[in-house]
N, C-alpha and C positions, 0 to 999 in steps of 0.2 A: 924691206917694206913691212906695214903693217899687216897682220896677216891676221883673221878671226876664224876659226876653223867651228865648223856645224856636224855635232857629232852625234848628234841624235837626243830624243827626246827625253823631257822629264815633267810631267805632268801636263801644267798648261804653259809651261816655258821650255823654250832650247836650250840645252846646255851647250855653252860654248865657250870652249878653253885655248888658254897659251901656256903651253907648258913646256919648261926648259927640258925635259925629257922628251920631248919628240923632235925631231929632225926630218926635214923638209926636202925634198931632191926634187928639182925641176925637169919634168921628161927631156927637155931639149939641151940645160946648160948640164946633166947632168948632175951626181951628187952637189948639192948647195950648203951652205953653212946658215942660214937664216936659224935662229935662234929665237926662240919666245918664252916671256915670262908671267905670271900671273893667271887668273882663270875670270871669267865673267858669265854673268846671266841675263839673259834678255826675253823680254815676250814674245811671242811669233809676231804680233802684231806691228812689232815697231822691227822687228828685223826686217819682215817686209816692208814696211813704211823706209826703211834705208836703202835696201836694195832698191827698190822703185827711182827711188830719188837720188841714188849715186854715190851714199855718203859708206855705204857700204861695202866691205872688199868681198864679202861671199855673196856670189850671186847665183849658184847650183853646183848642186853635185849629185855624185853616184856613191855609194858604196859597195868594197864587195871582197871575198876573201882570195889572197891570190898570191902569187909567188915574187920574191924580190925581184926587180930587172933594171937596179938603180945601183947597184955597184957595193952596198954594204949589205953585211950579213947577209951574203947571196945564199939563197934555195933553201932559206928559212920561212915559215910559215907566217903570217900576221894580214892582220885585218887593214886596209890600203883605202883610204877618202877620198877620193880625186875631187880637186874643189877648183872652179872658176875665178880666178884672179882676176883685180881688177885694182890698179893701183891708180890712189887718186894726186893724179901730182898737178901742180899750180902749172906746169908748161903746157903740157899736153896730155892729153889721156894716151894710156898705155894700153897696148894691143892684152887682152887675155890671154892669159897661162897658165894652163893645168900644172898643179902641183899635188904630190902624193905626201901624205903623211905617214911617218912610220912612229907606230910603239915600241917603245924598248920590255923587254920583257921585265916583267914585274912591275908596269906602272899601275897607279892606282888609277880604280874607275873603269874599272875588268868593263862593267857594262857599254861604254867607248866601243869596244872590241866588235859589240853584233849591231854593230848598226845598220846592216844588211836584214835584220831580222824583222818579225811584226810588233810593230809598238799601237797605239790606242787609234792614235790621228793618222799613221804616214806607213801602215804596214805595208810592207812589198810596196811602198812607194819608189826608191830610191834602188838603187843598185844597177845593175843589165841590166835594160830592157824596159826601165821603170818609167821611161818619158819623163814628159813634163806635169803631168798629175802627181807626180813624188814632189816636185821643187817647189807646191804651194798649198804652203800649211793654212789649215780652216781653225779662225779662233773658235773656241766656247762660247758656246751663248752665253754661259752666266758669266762670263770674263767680257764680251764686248758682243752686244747682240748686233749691232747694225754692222759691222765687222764682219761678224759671223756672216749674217746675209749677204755682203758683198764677197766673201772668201767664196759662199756657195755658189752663190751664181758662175763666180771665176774658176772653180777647181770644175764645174763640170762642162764647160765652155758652152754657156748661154746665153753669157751677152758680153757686149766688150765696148769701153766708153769710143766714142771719134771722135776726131777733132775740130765737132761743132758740141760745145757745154749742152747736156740735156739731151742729146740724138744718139741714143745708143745704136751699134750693129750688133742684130738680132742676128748668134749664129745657127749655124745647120743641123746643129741636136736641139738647141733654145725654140728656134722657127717650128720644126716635126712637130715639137705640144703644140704650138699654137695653131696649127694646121690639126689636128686631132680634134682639140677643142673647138677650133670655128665649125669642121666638119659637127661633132654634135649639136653645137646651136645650128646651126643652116637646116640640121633636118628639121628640129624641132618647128624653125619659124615656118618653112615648106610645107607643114603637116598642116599649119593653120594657113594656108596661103597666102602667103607672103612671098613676091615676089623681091628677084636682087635686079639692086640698076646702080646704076654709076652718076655721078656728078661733078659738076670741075671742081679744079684744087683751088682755084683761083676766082673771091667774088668780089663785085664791084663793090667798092668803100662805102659808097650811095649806100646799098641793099642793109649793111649794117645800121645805118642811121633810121632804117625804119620800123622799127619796133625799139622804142625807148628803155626797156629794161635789160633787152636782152644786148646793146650795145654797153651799156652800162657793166653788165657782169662779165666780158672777156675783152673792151679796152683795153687794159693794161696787159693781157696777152696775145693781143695778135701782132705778127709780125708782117708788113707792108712791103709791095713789090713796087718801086716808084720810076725804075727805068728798064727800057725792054733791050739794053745791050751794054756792053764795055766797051774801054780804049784804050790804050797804050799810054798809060800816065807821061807827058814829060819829063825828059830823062834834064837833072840837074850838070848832071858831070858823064862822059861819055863814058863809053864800056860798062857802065850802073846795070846789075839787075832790071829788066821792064818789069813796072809795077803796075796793075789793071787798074781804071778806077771806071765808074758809071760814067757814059759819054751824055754829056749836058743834053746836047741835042737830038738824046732820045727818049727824053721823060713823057714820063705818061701823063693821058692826058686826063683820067681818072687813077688814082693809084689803087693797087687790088691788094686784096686781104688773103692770104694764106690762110684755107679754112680752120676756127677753131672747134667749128661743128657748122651743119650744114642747114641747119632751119631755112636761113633767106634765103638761098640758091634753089632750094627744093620748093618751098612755098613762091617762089616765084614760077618754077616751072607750073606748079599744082594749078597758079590762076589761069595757066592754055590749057590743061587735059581738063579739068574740073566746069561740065555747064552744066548737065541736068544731076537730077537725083539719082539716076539712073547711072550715073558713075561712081556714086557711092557706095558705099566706101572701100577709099582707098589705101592701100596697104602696099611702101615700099622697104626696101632694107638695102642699106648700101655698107660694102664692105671696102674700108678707104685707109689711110692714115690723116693725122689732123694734128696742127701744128699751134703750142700754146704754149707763151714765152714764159715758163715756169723759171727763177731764182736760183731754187733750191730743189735739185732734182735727185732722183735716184731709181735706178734701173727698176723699170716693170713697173713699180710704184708711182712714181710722178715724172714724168719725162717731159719734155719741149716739144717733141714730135710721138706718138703712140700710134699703134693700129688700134683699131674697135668697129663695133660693128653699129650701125647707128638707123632707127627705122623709125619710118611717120606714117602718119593716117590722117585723114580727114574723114569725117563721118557727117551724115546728117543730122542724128541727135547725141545731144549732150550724153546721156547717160550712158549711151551707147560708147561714147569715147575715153570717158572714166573709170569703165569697166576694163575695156580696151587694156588702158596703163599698168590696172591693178592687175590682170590676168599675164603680163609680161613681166611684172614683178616677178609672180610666182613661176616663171617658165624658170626664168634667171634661177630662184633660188634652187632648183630640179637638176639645173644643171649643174650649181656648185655640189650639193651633195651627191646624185647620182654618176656624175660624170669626175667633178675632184675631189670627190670624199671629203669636203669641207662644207660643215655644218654653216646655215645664216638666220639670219630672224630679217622678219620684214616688216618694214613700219614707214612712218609717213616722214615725210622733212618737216621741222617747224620755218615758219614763214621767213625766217632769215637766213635758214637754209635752203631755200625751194632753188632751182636753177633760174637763171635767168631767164625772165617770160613768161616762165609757168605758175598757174594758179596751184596746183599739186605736185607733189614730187614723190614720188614711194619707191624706196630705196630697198635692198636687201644688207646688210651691216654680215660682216664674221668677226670673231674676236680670235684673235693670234694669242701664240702663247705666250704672249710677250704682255698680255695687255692692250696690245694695242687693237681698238675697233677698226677693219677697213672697209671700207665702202665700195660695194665689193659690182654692183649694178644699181641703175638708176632707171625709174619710169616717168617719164611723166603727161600729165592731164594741161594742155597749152589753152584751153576754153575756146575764146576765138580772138586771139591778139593777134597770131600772126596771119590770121584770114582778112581781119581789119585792115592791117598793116601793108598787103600785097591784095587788099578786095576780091578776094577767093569766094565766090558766091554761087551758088546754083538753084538750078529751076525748081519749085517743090512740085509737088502733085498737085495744088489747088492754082499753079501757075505764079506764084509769089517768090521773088526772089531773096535768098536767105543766106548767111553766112552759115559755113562750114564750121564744124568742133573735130577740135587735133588733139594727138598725142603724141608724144616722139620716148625713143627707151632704146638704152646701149649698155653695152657694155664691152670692154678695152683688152691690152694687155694686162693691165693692174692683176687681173685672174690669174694670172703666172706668178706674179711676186704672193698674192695671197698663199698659191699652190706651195710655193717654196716655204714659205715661213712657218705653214699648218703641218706640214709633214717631216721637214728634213730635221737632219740631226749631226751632231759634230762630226760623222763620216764623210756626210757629205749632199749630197739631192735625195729625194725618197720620192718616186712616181708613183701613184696612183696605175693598176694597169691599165684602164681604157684610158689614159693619156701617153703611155708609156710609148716612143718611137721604137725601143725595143724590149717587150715584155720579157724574152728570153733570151739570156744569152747561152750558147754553147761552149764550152771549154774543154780541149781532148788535154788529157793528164799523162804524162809521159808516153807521151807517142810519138818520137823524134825515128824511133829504129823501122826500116822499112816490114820489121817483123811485126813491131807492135802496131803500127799504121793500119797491118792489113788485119787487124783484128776490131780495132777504132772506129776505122773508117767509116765501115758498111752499118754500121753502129747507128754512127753520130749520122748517113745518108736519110736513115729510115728513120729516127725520132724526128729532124728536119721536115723530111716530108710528112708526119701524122701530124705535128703542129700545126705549119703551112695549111695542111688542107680541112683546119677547124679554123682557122683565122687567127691564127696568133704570131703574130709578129717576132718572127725570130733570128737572130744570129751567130753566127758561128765564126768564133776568134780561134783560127787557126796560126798565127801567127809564131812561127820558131825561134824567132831570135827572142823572143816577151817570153821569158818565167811565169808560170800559173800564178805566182803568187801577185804578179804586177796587173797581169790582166784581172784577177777579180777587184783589185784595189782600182783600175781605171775605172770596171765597170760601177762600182758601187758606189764611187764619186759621181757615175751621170744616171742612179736614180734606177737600176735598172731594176726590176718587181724579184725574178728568180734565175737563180743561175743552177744549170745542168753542168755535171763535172762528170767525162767519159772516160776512165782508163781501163788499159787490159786488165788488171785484178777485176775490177769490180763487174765487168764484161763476162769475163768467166763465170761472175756467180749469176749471171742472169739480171742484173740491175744496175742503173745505173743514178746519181746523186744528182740531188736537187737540196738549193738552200738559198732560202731567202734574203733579200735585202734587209728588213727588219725583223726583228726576234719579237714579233706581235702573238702570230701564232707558234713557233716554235724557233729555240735557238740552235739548236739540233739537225745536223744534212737530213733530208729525208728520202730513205730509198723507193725507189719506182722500180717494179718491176719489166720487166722485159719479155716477160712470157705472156702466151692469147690468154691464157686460164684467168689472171689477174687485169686484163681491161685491156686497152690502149695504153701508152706514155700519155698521149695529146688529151684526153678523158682527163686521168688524173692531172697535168697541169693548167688543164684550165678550170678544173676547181681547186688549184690552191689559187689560182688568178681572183679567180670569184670570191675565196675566203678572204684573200687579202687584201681587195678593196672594201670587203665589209669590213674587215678588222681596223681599217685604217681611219673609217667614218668613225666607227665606235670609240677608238680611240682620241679624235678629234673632238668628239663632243664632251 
């Protein structure tokens, strides 16, 4: 068979060779005779793009150094590639077969040899213990930037496509920021009272048709519920797969619109709580997902279904509502800097960009490094279209009854894909701390012997507990069968702020290492002491937490 062997890196491509000088032995058939001739080079990009797609015979591997146990040249030393086979034959696909590569001594390309070692992109990814964060490589930005954003989001397991186009699964480290961050906006909108309430997913078709503009601008994306059940499709031929399809004789008798945002639902409920002045103004925020039949999707950035958080008001007077929009503007833009260390400017839509409905629209914009602006929150000033629209009126003071002035302002997941694009870097995700699920990780450094443990332990017990009891989110990768080197390479592919490194050397001298995610403020471990005289550990790490979300804004602008 064809065989492509992945032997480690070389700049922004893999080197990956066939050479008649290595020799192949299969764990199972034993020493093998497969033979390879020639050498090749490829991008990560399109090696992954093969693998995905099946056209490719490497699909992972390990590397690592280790003794013969394949029948030649036994109990001679050399560098061993265990690689995933996958032979692609026109009959049937073939079960997977680890296969080991051996060097003859004195081939060329000695560097082959440490591919066990740290290279730029995949250090201590690969080998024991390296998982699956070693078996996918992150392009260059200046080699393939939308690549690159999607290797990130993938190498730190944030999001992951399903099998509806546009509806990504938001996973369990990706979710933790977005819970972080909705935590910081909820306090903010609570400090200004603002209450959270719920509303259906599901509005009647009618509700859309009544405000003409705003129909207009999410038509072509909303997606329609038109029967309330299924049925057992007619089978043509017996034993046939059952195929479901909508049962005829349960179609609605209004079909419903899966929300693309909530105006009509909410402004219809507004016209039963809303009769005198004296319930003005009102102020809700609802935290939902909302579904919008986008084309051309891509994770965090533009999806079919997203979370956001989406709030309205009615007010008495106009001015009062205007100000409203413009004051949530600037909540939004507080949060992008304070909260994501990503700078924005804020400005108005021009009229053909306003949202649907609204007379204003003021947006906060960030500019990626990429050039690209994104639009990052929206506010807007609805005047009184949708009071007109659903006759939302109330009593004044001089007993006159009057239409309500609205505003509505959200903002999405899109804040994540901003988050990722402003910060990260060819390693891999770069968190911000107050977004970070884990600010800190722990790492004990050779402490596998029950002698060096009982030196570590009581160590790594007590910096645990002074962080914990300042608030800083921390973990501790105790894991034995994972190499130190694999674990910092996991954690720095999911963004983590700083890493602690505990071994009995450095225990002895009273101190123990700390080193950053990014080399902003220094590239350099830096020691914390251990002793009362020199502070707390938890003191000192949460003012480098403090220096290096300031360093990260600064850098961003």
């Amino acid at each position: 068979r064809d065989v492509v062997v992945w032997l480690g890196w070389r700049r922004s491509c893999l080197r990956l060779e066939k050479s008649s000088e290595m020799r192949l032995a299969a764990f199972v058939a034993g020493p093998s005779a497969v033979t390879l001739t020639g050498t090749a080079a490829v991008s990560r990009r399109q090696l992954l793009h093969d693998a995905r797609f099946g056209s490719c015979r490497c699909l992972s591997f390990c590397g690592r150094e280790c003794r013969n146990r394949f029948g030649a040249m036994a109990g001679r030393k050399k560098t061993q590639i265990i690689v995933r086979m996958c032979a692609l034959s026109s009959a049937s696909p073939a079960a997977e077969t680890p296969v080991a590569v051996e060097r003859k001594k004195g081939d060329s390309g000695k560097k082959a040899e440490k591919t066990s070692k740290k290279t730029k992109n995949n250090k201590e990814g690969g080998g024991k213990g390296g998982g699956a964060a070693g078996e996918l490589a992150i392009t260059s930005q200046k080699e393939d930037y939308s690549q690159w954003y999607l290797d990130v989001i993938a190498s730190a397991a944030l999001a992951e496509q399903s099998p509806v186009k546009g509806c990504a699964v938001i996973r369990p480290h990706g979710y933790a920021i977005w819970e972080l961050l909705q935590r910081e906006i909820d306090d903010r909108l609570k400090a200004r009272g603002v209450q959270n309430a719920y509303f259906p997913l599901l509005i009647p078709q009618s509700f859309l048709s009544k405000e003409a503009e705003h129909v207009d601008g999410f038509a072509k994306e909303c997606a329609v519920v038109t029967h309330h059940r299924l049925r057992a499709a007619p089978a043509n031929e017996p034993n046939t797969v059952v195929k479901m399809e909508p049962d005829p004789d349960a179609e609605l008798e209004e079909p419903l619109v899966i929300r693309p945002t909530s105006e009509t639902i909410i402004w219809h409920m507004f016209g039963r709580w809303i009769q005198s002045y004296r319930d003005l103004p009102l102020v809700v925020n609802q935290w939902a997902n909302v579904m919008r039949w986008e084309m051309r999707t891509r994770p965090f950035l533009r999806s079919a279904e997203f979370l956001w958080q989406e709030g309205h008001t009615a007010h008495a007077d106009e001015q009062e509502a205007k100000d409203y929009a413009r004051e949530m503007a600037v909540v939004y833009s507080e949060v992008c800097e304070k909260v994501l260390a990503v700078p924005t400017v804020i400005g108005e839509k021009s009229p053909s960009e306003r949202f649907a409905g609204a007379e204003n629209t003021f947006c906060i914009e960030a500019l990626m490094p990429n050039g690209w602006a994104l639009q990052a929150g929206t506010a807007h000033f609805l005047g009184q279209n949708f009071a007109k629209a659903f006759d939302v009126t109330y009593s004044a003071e001089n007993g006159a009854r009057e239409l309500v002035w609205a505003s509505s302002w959200g903002v999405s997941t899109r804040l994540l894909g901003g988050l990722i694009m402003t910060h990260s870097d060819d390693t891999g995700l770069v968190l911000p701390p107050t977004v970070a699920p884990v600010q800190v990780v722990v790492i004990p450094i050779a402490a596998k012997s029950d002698e060096a443990k009982a030196v570590v332990n009581p160590v790594i017990d007590r910096v645990v507990a002074e962080l914990r009891a300042v608030g800083v989110r921390v973990k501790v990768d105790d894991r034995e069968k994972v190499r130190p080197g694999a674990k910092f390479f996991e954690w720095e592919r999911k963004g983590v702020p700083l890493r602690i490194e505990i071994g009995p050397r450095d225990v002895a001298r009273d101190v123990i290492l700390a080193k950053h995610r990014v080399p902003l403020l220094t590239q350099d471990k830096i020691e914390l002491s251990l002793t009362d005289e020199a502070g707390s550990v938890a003191d000192a790490v949460a003012k480098e937490l403090d220096s290096l979300q300031d360093a990260l804004l600064s850098a961003a602008k």
